[in-house]
C-alpha positions as CSV (number, residue, x, y, z in Angstrom):
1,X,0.0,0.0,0.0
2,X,2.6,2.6,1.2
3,X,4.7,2.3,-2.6
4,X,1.6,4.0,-4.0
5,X,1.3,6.3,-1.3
6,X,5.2,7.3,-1.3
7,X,4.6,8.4,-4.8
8,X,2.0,10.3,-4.3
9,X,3.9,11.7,-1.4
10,X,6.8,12.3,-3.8
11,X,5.0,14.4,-5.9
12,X,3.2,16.4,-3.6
13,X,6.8,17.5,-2.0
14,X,8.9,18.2,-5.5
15,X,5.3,20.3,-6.3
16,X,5.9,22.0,-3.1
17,X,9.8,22.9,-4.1
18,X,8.6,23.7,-7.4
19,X,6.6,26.4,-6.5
20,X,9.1,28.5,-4.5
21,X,7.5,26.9,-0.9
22,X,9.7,24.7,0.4
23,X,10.6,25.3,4.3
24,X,14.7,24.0,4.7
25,X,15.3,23.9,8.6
26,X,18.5,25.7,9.5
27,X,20.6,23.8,12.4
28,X,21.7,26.3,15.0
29,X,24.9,25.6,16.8
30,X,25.1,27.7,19.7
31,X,22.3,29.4,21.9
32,X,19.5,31.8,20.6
33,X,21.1,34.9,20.6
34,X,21.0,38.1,18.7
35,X,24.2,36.7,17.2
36,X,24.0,32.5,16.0
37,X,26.2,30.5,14.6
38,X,25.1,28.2,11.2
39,X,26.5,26.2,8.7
40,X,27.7,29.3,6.8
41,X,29.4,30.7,10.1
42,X,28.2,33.9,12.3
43,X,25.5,35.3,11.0
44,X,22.8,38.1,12.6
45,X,19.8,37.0,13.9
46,X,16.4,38.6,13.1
47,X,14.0,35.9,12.6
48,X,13.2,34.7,16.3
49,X,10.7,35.4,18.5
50,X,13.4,36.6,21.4
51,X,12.1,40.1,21.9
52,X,14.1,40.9,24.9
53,X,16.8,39.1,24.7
54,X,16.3,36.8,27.4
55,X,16.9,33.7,25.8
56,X,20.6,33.5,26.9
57,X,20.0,35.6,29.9
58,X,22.7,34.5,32.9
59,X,20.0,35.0,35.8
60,X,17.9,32.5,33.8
61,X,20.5,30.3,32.8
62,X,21.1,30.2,36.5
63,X,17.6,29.6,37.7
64,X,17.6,26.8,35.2
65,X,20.6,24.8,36.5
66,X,19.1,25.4,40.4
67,X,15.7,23.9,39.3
68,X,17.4,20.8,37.9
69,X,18.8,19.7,41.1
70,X,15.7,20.9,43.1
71,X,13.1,19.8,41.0
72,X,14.6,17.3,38.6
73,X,14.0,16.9,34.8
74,X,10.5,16.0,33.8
75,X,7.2,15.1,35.6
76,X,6.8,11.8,34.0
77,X,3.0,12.8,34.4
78,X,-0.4,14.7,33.6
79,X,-1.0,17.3,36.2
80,X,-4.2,15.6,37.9
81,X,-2.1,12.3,39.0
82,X,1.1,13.0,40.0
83,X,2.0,16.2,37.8
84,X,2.0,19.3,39.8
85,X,4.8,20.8,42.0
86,X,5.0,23.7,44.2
87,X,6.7,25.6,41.4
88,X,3.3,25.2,39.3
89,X,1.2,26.3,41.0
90,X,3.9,29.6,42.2
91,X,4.3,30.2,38.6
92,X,0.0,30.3,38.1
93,X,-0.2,32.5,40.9
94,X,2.7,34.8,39.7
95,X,1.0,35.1,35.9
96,X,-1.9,35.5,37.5
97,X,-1.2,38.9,39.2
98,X,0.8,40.1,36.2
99,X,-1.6,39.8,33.7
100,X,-4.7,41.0,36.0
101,X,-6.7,37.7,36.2
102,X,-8.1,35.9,38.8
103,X,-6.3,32.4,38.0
104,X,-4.3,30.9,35.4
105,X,-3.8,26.8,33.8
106,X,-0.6,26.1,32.6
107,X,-0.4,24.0,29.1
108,X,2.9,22.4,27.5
109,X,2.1,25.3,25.1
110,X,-0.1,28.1,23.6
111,X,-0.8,25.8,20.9
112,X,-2.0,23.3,23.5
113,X,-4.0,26.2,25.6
114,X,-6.1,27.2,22.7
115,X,-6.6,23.7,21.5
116,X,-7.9,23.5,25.1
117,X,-10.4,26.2,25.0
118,X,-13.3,26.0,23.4
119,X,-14.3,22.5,23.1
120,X,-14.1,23.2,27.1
121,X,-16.3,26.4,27.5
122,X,-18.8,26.4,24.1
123,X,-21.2,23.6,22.6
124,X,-23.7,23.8,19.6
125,X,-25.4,26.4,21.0
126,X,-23.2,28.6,21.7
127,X,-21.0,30.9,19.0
128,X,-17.1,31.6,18.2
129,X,-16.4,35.1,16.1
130,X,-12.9,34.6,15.3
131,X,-10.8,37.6,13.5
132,X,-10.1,36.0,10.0
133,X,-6.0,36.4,10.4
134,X,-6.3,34.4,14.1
135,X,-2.9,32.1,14.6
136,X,-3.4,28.5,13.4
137,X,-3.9,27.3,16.8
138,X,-6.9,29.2,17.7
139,X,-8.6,28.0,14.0
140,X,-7.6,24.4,15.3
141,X,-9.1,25.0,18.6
142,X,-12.0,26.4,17.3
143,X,-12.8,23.3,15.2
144,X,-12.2,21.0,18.2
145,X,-15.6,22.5,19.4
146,X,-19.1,22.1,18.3
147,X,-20.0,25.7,18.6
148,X,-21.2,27.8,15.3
149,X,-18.2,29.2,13.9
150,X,-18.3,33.0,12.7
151,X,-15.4,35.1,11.5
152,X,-14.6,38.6,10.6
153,X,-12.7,40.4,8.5
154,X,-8.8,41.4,10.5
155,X,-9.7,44.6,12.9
156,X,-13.1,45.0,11.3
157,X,-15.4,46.4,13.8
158,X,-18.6,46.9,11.5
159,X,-18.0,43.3,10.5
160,X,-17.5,42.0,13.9
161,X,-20.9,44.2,15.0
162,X,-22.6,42.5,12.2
163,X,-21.3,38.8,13.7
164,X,-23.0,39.8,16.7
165,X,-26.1,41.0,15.7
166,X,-26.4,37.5,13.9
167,X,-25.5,35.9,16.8
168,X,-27.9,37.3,19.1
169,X,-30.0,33.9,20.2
170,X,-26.7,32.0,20.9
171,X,-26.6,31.1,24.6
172,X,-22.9,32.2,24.9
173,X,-20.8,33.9,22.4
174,X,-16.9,34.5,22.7
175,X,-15.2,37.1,20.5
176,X,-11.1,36.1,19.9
177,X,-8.4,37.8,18.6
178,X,-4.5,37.4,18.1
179,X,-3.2,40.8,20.6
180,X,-0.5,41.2,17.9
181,X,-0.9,38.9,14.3
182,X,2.1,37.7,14.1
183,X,2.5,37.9,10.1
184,X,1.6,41.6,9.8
185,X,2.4,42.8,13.3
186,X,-0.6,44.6,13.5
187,X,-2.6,45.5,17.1
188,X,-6.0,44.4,17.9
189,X,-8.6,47.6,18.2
190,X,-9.5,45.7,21.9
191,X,-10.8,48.6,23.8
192,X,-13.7,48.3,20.6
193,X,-13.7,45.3,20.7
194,X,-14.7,45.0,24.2
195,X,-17.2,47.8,24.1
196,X,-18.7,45.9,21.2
197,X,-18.8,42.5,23.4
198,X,-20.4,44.5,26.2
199,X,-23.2,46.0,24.0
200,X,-24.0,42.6,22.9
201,X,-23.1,40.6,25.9
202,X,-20.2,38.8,24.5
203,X,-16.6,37.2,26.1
204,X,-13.6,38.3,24.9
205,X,-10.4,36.3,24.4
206,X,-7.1,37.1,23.3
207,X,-3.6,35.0,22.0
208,X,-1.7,37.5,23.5
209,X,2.0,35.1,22.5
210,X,3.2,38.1,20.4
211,X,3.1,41.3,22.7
212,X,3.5,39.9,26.5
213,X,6.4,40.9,28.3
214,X,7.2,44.0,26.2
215,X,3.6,45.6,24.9
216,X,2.0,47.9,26.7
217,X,3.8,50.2,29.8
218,X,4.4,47.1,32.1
219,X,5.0,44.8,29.8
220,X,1.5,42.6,30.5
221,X,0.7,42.6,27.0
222,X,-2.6,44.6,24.5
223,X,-4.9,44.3,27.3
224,X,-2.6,47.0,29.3
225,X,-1.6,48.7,26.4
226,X,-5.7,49.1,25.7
227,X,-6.3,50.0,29.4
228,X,-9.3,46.7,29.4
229,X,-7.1,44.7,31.5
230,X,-10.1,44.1,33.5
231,X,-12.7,43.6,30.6
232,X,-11.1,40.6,28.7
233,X,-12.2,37.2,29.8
234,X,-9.8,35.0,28.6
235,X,-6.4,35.2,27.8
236,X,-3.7,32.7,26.2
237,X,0.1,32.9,25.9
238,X,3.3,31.6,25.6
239,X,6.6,30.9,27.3
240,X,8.1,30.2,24.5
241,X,8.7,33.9,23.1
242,X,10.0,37.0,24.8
243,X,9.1,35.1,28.5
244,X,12.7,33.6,28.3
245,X,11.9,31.5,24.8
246,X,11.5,28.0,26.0
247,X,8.0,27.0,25.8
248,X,5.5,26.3,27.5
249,X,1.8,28.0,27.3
250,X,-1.1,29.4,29.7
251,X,-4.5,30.5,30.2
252,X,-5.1,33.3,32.3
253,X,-8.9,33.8,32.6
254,X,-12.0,34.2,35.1
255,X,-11.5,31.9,37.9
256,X,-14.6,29.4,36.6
257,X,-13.1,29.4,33.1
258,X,-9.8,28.3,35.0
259,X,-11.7,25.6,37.0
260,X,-13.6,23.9,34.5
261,X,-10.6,23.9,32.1
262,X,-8.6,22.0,34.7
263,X,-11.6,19.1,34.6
264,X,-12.4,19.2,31.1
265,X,-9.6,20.6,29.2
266,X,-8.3,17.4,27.0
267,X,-4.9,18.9,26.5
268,X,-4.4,19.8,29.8
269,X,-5.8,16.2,31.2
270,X,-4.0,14.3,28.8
271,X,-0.3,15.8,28.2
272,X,2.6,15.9,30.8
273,X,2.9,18.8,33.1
274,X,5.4,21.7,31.4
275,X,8.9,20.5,32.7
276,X,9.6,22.2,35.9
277,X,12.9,23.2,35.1
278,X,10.8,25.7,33.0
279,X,8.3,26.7,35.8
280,X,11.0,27.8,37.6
281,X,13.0,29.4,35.0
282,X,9.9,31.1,34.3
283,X,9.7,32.5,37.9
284,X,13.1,34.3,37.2
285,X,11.7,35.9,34.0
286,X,9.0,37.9,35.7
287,X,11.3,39.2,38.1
288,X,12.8,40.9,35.4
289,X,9.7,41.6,33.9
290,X,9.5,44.2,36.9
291,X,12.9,46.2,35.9
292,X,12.8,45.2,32.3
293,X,11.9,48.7,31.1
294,X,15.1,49.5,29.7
295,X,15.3,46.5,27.5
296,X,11.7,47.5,26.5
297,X,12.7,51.2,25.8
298,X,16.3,49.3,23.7
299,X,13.4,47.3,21.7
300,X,11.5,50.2,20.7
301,X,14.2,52.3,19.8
302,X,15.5,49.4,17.7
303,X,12.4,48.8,15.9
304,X,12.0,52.2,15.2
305,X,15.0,52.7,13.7
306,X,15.1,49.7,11.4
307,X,11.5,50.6,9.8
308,X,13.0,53.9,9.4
309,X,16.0,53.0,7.7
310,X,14.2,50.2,5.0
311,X,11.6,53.2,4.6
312,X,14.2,55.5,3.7
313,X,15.8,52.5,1.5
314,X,12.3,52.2,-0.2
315,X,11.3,48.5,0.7
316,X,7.5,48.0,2.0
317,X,7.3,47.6,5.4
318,X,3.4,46.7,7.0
319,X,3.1,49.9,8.8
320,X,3.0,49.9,12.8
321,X,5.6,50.3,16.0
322,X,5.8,46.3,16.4
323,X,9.3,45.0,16.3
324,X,7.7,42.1,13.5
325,X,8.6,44.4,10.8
326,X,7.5,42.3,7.8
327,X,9.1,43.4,4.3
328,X,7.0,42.9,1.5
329,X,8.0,40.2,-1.5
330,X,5.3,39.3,-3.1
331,X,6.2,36.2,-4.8
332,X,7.2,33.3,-2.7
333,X,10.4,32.2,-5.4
334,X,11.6,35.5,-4.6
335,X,11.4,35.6,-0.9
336,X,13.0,33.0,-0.5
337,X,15.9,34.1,-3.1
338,X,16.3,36.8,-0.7
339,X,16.6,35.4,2.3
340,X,19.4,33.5,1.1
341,X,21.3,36.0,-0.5
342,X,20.7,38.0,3.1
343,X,22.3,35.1,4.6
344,X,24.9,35.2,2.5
345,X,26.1,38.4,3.9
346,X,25.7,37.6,7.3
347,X,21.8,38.2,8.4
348,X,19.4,35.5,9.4
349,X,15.7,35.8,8.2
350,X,13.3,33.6,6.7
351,X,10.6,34.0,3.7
352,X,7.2,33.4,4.4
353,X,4.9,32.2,2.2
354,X,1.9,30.6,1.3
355,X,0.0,28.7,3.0
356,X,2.0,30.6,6.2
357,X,0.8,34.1,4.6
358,X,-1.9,34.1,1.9
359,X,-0.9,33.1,-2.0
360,X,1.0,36.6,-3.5
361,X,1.9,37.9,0.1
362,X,5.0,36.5,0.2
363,X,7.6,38.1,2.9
364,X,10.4,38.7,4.8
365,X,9.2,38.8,8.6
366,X,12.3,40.9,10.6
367,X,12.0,40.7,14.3
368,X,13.6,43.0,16.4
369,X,15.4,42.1,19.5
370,X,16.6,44.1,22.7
371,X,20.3,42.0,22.3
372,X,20.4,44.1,18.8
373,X,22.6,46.8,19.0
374,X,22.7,50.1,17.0
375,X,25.2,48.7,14.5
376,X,23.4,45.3,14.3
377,X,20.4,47.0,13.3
378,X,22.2,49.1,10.4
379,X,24.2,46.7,9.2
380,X,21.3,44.1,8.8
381,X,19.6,47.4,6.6
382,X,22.7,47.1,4.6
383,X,22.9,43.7,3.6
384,X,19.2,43.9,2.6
385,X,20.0,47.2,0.1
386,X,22.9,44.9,-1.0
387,X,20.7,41.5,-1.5
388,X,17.8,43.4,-3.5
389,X,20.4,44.0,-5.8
390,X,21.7,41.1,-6.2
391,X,18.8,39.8,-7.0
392,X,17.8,42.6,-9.5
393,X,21.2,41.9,-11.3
């Protein structure tokens, strides 16, 4: 049976390659840095999701290595049997207070809390109106549950109105939203939003993975950056991104949501507990969530200067003050031409294309770190003025 199958496989894959979309995997030989080392030596990095630069961070490091010999490796365990340590439940309680909510679940990762959601809280009569450019995850989550499925068009408040007019005799409805899409590095409108949900007696959620730790004036993400820290229901995260980088996932919500997602929430019930190693590690990044402002400040200044400079240097850039700076391709073949020919001279990014981005959207997504410096950030502007020539010649 498989021969026929392989073939089919075959095909499928050299179609992929053919087209421009292939995805190669490039092995990193030291630590996530600003700096990496690959097969073609040092290069610059500007393609992870290490927004402060605490990736590498000693104190972190540090906290790390303590948890090992305190806690040991891995739970060997789901969190209802024999799963859950002190430095769980610390870490849920410390979330908890920095993000504004009355309890938080932790998940083995975002992907996981939002796959965890809304089979959980919705049923067939119930609705979900999802923003049409919502991560992966939360269109995967949504499927998992047998509520009516709605969607609007990306930051469309007359649209989203419209969704819940239509939804009116729906005995719950829950309005999501990425804070930050990652592929555009566009904000969600959510003080609207919210006032929307509260006209039409609506929960809110938000995937906030892309703007906690370093969005808004504290760092606790678009619901502080909004002010409606205390109006959104529901809100899902990662670890694995500017919280130190490793992974892991939560849900930070209303303290029922919490509780029933601890009994009914199949990802959560079913997968091991998050290693504690990263629980504690994890503990250590929020302390310097509370005197992180100057790596904040560093990221901003960053980002503003690189969109500046590729303005200036007349590449399209999605407009914004995110530090996912994504520079417009257009065709797929050609991203990805570019990126290697950037990585030629030293800068590591990646192309994006379809099905990541929509068909003809095809990108460059740059994301800024705190661990860039000044000159990092101009000569990274150089090598792309030198690459789209290279490519034009």
């Amino acid at each position: 049976m498989y021969a026929s199958v392989r073939d089919e496989l075959r095909t499928t894959l050299d179609e992929i390659r053919a087209a421009g979309l292939h995805k190669p995997e490039r092995v990193i030989g030291t630590p996530q840095s600003a700096t990496v080392s690959v097969a073609s030596g040092e290069v610059l990095n500007f393609c992870a999701n290490n927004y402060l630069g605490l990736a590498d961070h000693p104190e972190i490091i540090s906290a790390a290595k303590e948890a090992l010999d305190r806690w040991g490796y891995g739970m060997a365990s789901v969190r209802f049997i024999c799963g859950t340590q002190d430095v769980h439940k610390e870490l849920e309680a410390r979330l908890s207070a920095f993000l504004g909510q009355e309890d938080t679940i932790l998940y083995s990762s975002c992907f996981d809390a939002n796959g965890g959601v809304f089979e959980t809280l919705l049923g067939p009569e119930d609705a979900v109106i999802s923003d049409a450019l919502n991560h992966a995850s939360i269109i995967d989550g949504i499927r998992l549950s047998k509520a009516r499925r709605h969607r609007y068009a990306n930051r469309d408040l007359a649209d989203l109105e419209k969704q819940l007019k239509e939804t009116q005799d729906a005995r719950r409805r829950l309005v999501v939203t990425d804070g930050v899409f990652s592929m555009d590095g566009y904000v969600a409108p959510l003080a609207e939003i919210c006032d929307l949900a509260d006209r039409y007696d609506a929960m809110v959620m938000v995937d906030d993975s892309h703007a906690v730790g370093f969005v808004g004036p504290g760092g606790r993400g678009t619901p502080e950056l909004a002010g409606v820290m205390d109006r959104v229901d529901i809100i899902t995260g990662t670890l694995g991104k500017a919280l130190g980088g490793a992974s892991g996932g939560y849900v930070a919500a209303r303290a029922e949501i919490v509780a029933l997602l601890r009994q009914r929430s199949r990802p959560y019930l079913f997968s091991n507990s998050l290693a504690p190693v990263i629980a504690a590690a994890s503990l250590t990044v929020l302390d310097l969530l509370e005197s992180a402002g100057d790596l904040r400040q560093r990221l901003r200044e960053n980002t503003a200067l690189f969109r500046a400079r590729m303005t200036e240097a007349g590449f399209e850039i999605l407009p914004g003050d995110h530090p996912i700076a994504p520079v417009m391709i257009g065709d797929a073949a050609e991203a990805a031409r570019m990126a290697e020919l950037l990585l030629e001279r030293g800068v590591y990014v990646i192309g994006f294309s379809y099905p990541v981005v929509p068909m003809g959207q095809a990108r460059i997504r740059v994301q800024l770190s705190a661990a860039h410096s000044t000159e990092d950030v101009e000569r990274a502007v150089a090598a792309f003025i030198d690459a789209r020539r290279a490519l034009r010649d």
